[in-house]
C-alpha atoms as a printed R data frame, in Angstrom:
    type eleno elety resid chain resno       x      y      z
1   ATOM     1    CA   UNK     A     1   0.000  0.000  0.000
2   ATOM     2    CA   UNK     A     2   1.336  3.238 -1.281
3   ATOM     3    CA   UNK     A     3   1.460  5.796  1.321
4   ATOM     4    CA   UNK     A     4   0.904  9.662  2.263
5   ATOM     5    CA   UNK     A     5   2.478 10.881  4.873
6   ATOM     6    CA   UNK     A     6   0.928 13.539  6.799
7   ATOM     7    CA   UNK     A     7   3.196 16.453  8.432
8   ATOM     8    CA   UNK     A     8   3.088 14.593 12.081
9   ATOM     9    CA   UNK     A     9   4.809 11.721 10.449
10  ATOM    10    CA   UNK     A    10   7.174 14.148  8.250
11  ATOM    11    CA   UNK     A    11   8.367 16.286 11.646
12  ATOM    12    CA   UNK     A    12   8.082 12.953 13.688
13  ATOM    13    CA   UNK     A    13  10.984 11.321 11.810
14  ATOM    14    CA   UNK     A    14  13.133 14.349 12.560
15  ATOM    15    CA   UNK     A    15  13.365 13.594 16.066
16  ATOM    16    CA   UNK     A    16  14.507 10.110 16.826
17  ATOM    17    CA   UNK     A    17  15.017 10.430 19.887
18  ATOM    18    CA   UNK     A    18  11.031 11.232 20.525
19  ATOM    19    CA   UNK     A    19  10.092  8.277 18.672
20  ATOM    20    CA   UNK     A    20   8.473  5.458 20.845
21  ATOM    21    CA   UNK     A    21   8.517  1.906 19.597
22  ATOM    22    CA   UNK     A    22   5.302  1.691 17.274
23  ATOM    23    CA   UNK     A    23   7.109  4.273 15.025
24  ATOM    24    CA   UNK     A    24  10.566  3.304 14.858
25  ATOM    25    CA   UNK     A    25   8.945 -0.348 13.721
26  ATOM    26    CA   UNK     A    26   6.843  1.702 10.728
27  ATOM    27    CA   UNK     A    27  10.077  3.238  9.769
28  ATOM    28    CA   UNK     A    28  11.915 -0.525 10.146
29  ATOM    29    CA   UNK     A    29   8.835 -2.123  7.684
30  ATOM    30    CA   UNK     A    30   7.954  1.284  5.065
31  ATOM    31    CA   UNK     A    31  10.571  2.708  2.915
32  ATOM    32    CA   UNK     A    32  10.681  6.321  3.045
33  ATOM    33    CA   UNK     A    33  11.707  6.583 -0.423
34  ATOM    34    CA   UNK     A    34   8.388  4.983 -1.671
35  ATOM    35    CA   UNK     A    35   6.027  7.766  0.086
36  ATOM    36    CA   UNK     A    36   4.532 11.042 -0.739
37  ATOM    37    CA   UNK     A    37   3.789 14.058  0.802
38  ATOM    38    CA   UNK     A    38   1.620 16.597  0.252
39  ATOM    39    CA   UNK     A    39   2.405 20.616 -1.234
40  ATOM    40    CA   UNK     A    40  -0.146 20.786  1.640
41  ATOM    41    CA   UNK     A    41   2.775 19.228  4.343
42  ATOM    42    CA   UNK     A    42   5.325 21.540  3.033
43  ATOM    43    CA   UNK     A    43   3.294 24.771  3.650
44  ATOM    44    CA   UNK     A    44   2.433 23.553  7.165
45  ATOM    45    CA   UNK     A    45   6.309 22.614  7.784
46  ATOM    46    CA   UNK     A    46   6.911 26.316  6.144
47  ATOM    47    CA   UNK     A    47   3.948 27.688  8.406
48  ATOM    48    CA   UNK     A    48   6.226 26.053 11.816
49  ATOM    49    CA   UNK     A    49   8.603 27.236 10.633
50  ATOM    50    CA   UNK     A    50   7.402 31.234 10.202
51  ATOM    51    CA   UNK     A    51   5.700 31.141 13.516
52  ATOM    52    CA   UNK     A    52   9.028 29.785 15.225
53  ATOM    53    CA   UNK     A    53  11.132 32.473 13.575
54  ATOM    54    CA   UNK     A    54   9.484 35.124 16.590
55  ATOM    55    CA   UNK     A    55   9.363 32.629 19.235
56  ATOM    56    CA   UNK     A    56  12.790 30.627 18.875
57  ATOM    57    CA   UNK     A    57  14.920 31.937 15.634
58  ATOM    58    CA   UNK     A    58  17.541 29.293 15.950
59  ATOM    59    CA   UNK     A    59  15.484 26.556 16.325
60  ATOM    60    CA   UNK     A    60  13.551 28.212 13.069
61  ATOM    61    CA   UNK     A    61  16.688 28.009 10.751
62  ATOM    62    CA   UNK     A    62  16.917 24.436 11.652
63  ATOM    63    CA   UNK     A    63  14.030 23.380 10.734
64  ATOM    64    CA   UNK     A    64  14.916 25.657  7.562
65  ATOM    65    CA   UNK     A    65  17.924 23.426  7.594
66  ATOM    66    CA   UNK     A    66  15.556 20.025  8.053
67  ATOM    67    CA   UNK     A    67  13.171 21.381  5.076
68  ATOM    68    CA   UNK     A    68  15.925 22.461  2.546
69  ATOM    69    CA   UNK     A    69  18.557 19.480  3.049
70  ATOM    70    CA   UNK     A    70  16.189 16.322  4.155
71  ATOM    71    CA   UNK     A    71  12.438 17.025  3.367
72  ATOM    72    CA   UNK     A    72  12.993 18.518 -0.004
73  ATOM    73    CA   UNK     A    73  15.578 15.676 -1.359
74  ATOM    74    CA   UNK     A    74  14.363 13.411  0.023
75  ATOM    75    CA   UNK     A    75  10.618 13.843 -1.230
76  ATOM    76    CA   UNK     A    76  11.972 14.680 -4.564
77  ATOM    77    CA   UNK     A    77   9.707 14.374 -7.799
78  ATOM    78    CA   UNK     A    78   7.255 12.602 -4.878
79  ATOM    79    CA   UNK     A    79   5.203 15.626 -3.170
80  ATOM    80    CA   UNK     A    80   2.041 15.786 -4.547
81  ATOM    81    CA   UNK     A    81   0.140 19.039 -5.282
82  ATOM    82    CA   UNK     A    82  -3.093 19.976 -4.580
83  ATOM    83    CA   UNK     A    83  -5.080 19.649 -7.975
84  ATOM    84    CA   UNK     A    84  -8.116 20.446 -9.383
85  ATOM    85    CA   UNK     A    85  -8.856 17.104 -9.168
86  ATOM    86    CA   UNK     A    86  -8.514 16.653 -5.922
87  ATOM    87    CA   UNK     A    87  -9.867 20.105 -4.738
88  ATOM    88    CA   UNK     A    88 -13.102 19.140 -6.052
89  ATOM    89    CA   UNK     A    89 -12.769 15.956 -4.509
90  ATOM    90    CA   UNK     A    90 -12.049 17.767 -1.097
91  ATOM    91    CA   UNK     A    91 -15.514 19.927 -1.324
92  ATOM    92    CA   UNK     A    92 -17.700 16.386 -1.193
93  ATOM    93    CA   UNK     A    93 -15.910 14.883  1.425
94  ATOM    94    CA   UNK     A    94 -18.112 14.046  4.505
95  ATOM    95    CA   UNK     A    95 -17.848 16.311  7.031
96  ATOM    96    CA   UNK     A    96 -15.350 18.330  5.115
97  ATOM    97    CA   UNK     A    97 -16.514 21.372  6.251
98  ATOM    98    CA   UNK     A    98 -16.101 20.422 10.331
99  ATOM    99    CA   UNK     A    99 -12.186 19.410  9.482
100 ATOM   100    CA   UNK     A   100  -9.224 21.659  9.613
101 ATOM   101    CA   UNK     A   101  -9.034 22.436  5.847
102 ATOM   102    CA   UNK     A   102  -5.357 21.122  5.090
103 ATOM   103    CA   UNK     A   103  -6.615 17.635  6.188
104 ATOM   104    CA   UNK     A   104  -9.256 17.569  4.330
105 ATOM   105    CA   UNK     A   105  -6.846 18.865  1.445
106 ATOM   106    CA   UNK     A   106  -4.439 16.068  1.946
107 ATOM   107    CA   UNK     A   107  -7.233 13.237  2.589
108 ATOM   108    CA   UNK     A   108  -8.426 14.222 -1.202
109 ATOM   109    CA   UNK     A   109  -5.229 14.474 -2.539
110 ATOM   110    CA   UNK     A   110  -4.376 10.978 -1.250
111 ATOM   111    CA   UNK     A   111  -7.897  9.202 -2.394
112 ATOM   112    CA   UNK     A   112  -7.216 11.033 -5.658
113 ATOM   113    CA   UNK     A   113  -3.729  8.946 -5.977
114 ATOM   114    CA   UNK     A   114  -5.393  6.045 -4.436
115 ATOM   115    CA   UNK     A   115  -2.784  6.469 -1.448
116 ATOM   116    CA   UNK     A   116  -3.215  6.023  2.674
117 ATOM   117    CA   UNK     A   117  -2.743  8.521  4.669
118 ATOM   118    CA   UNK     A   118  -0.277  8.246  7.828
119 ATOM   119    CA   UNK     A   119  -0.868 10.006 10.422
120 ATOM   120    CA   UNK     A   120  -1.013 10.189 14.055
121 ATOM   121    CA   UNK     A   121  -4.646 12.218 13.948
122 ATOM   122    CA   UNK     A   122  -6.928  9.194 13.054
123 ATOM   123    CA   UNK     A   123  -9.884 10.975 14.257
124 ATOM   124    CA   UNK     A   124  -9.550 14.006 12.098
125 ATOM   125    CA   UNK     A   125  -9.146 11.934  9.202
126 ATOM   126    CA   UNK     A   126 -11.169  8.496  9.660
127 ATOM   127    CA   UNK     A   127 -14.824 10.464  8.588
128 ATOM   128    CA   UNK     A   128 -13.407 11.365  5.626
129 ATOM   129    CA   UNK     A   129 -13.022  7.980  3.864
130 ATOM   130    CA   UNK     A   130  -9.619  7.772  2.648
131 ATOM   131    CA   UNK     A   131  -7.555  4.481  3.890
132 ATOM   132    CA   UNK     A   132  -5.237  5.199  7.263
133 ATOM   133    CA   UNK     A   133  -2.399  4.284  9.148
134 ATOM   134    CA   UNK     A   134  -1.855  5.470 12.426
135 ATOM   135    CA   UNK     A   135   2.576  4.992 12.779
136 ATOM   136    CA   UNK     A   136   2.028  5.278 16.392
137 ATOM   137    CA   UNK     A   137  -0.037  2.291 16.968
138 ATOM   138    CA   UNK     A   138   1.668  0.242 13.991
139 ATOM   139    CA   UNK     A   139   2.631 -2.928 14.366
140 ATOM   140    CA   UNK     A   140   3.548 -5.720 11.568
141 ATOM   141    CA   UNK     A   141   0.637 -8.075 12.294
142 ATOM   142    CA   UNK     A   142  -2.118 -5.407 12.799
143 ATOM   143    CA   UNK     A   143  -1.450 -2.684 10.317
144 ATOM   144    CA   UNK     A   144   0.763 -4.710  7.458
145 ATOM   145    CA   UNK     A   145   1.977 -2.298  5.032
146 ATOM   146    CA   UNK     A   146   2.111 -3.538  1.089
């Protein structure tokens, strides 16, 4: 199964030393290199990372750091933008219109590609319809991947 990763997942795997054991074994059984993210994922990372700039500058210019060397080459030619397609798809989702917009954004976007989502924020995303895997309650034998 072909994945999306939401922007908890993205920032998650910047900080292994806050990962718990559920997520380091999703890391151990996906390859990176076969998911997507969102256009959606980089404005919130670029969002983060404007609102940290007045609170904690040097923590803001690494996470510029994170975004320009990691997220960027890493996701490269595999961050999917938010289409036409998809934005009409978003505007008949149920319950669209009680969800933060950029999920709902990223939930079309991935049932557009025929992708999961991953994400830690099951809730926000399970009345939406699109497939899901929560990293932080993964485990081989209950959420298989592929």
């Amino acid at each position: 199964m072909a994945l999306l990763l939401d922007t908890n997942v993205v920032s998650a795997a910047r900080r292994p030393d806050r990962q718990d054991e559920a997520f380091r074994l999703f890391l151990r059984d996906y390859d990176i290199g076969e998911a997507f993210i969102s256009s959606v994922t980089l404005m919130e990372i670029r969002f983060g990372i404007q609102r940290e700039e007045g609170r904690d500058p040097e923590f803001a210019r690494d996470l510029t750091r994170w975004l320009d060397k990691i997220v960027l080459p890493v996701f490269d030619g595999r961050v999917l933008d938010f289409s036409r397609e998809a934005a009409l798809a978003a505007g008949t989702l149920p319950t669209a219109q009680k969800r933060p917009t950029a999920d709902a954004m990223i939930a079309a976007t991935a049932l557009t590609h025929g992708l999961a989502v991953a994400t830690c924020n099951v809730a926000d995303f399970l009345p939406l319809g699109v497939q899901l895997v929560n990293p932080w309650t993964y485990s081989a034998t209950s959420n298989p991947i592929g």
